[in-house]
N, C-alpha and C positions, 0 to 999 in steps of 0.2 A: 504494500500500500504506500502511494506517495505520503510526504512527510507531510508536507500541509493538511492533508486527509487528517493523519493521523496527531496532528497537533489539534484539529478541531473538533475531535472525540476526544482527546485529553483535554481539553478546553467545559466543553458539556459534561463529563464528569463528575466537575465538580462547582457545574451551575446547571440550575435545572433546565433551563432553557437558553436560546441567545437568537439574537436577530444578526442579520447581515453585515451592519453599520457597527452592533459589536464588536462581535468576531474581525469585523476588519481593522479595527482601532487594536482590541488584544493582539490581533495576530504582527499588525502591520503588513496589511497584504491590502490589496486593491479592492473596491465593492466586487466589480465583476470576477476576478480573482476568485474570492469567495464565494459567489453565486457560480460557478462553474464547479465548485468543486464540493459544492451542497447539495450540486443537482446529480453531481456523482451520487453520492453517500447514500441520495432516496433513491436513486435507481438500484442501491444495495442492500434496500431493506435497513439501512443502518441511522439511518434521517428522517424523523413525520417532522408534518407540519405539529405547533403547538400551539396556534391560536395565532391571532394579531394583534396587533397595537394602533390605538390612531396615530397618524403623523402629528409630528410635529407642528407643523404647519399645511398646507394644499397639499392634496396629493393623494394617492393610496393608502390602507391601512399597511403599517409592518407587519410581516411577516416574522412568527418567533419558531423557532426549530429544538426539538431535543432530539435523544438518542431513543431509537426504536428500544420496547421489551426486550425482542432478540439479541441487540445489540449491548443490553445494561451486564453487569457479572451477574449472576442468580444462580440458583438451584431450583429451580421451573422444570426444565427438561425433565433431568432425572428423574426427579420428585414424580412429574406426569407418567413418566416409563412407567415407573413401580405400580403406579397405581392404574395404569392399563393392563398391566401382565395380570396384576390380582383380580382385578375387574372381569379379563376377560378370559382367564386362563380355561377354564373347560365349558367355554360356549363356544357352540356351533356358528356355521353364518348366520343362520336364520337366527339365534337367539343374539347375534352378535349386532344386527342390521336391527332388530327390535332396540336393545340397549343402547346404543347410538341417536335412534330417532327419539327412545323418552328423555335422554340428555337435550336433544333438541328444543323438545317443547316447555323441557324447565328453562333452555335458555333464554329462548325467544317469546314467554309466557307472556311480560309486559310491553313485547311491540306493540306499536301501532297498526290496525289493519285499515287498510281504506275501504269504499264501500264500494268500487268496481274495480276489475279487472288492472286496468293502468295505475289508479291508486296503490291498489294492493304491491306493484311490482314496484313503483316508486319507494313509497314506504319502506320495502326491502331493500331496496338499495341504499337509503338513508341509515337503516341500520345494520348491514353490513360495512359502509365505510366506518360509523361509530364505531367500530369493533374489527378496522385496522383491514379490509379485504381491499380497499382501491377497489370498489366494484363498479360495473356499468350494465348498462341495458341495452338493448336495440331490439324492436319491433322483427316479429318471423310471422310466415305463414301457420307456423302452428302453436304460436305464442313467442310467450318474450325468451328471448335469449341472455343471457346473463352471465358477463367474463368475470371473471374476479384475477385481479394482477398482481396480488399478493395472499399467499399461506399464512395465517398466523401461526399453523403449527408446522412449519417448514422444516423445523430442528426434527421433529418427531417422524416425518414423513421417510425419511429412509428404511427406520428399525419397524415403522406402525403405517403400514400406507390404510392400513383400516381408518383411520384420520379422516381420507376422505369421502367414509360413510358418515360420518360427520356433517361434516358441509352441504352432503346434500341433503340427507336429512333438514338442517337450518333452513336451507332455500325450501325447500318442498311447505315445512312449515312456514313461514312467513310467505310462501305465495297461496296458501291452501290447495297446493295441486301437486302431485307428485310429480317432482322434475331428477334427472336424470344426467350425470355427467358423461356429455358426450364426446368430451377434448379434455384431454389429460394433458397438464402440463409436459410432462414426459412425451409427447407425443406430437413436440412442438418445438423442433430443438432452435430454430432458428427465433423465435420470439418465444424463452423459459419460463417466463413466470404464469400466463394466463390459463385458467382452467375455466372450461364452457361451460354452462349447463341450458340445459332445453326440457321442455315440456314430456313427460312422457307418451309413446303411442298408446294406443289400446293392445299393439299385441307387446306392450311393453311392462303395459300397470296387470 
């Protein structure tokens, strides 16, 4: 990792957040300098947004930046392992793909639902980004399609790919329809991070 990079993560460390105009003044490095190399860091999972600032004066709101979850030191990971293996240790798929979808609906119990079809997928997408997925929508013939351009459990994903029984489960609930990952990140090597999901058929559900 370049040094700048990594001076800007030893920088947020040990502030919870920081804006452009910071970082440029600590580091003594150029706004754009820094806005180059911030825009790295979120394309790496290692940079959210942290809210905004009014300006000073005219202008745009600031933008504030901390260090992703993934990114912070933790015992998260592990911690999740163990209590997948216990969780899941002598269930089958079928009891496996159950257990997954009631995590589901304790997750997403207090969304918001809308009262038609477009709402409801809006909705979801509002609280999949709350909860760190970069996600989007676009309109299909047979409903909405739904990328998400970030895993929150990315670290998890190699040892536990059952993970993303998970996710669809979340989307199925929050759209009230059973939807279906149809594009595997893995399956995607030229553009890694996005995983699709789509509506399911009937000779699917």
């Amino acid at each position: 990792m370049q040094y700048t990079r990594k001076q800007i993560i030893k920088y947020l460390k040990t502030h919870a957040n920081a804006s452009v105009p910071e970082l440029s003044k600590a580091l003594s490095l150029t706004l754009g300098n820094i806005r180059h190399h911030i825009q790295a860091l979120e394309g790496q999972q290692i940079l959210e947004q942290a809210g905004a600032q009014p300006p000073a004066g005219r202008g745009r709101p600031i933008i504030r930046y901390r260090l992703t979850t993934q990114a912070l030191e933790h015992n998260m990971v592990p911690l999740a392992a163990a209590l997948l293996v216990q969780a899941t240790r002598e269930m089958n798929t079928a009891q496996s793909l159950n257990y997954f979808q009631d995590i589901a609906k304790q997750m997403t119990a207090r969304a918001s639902r809308g009262r038609n079809p477009t709402q409801q997928v809006q909705q979801a997408i509002q609280w999949l980004n709350r909860h760190h997925y970069q996600a989007r929508w676009e309109a299909s013939a047979t409903g909405p399609r739904i990328t998400l351009a970030h895993c929150p459990y990315l670290a998890l994903l190699p040892d536990y790919p059952c993970m993303c029984h998970l996710d669809t489960a979340i989307i199925s609930e929050l759209n009230n329809r059973p939807m279906a990952l149809s594009n595997h990140r893995s399956e995607l090597p030229h553009h890694p991070y996005p995983c699709i999901f789509t509506p399911k058929t009937k000779d699917e559900s």
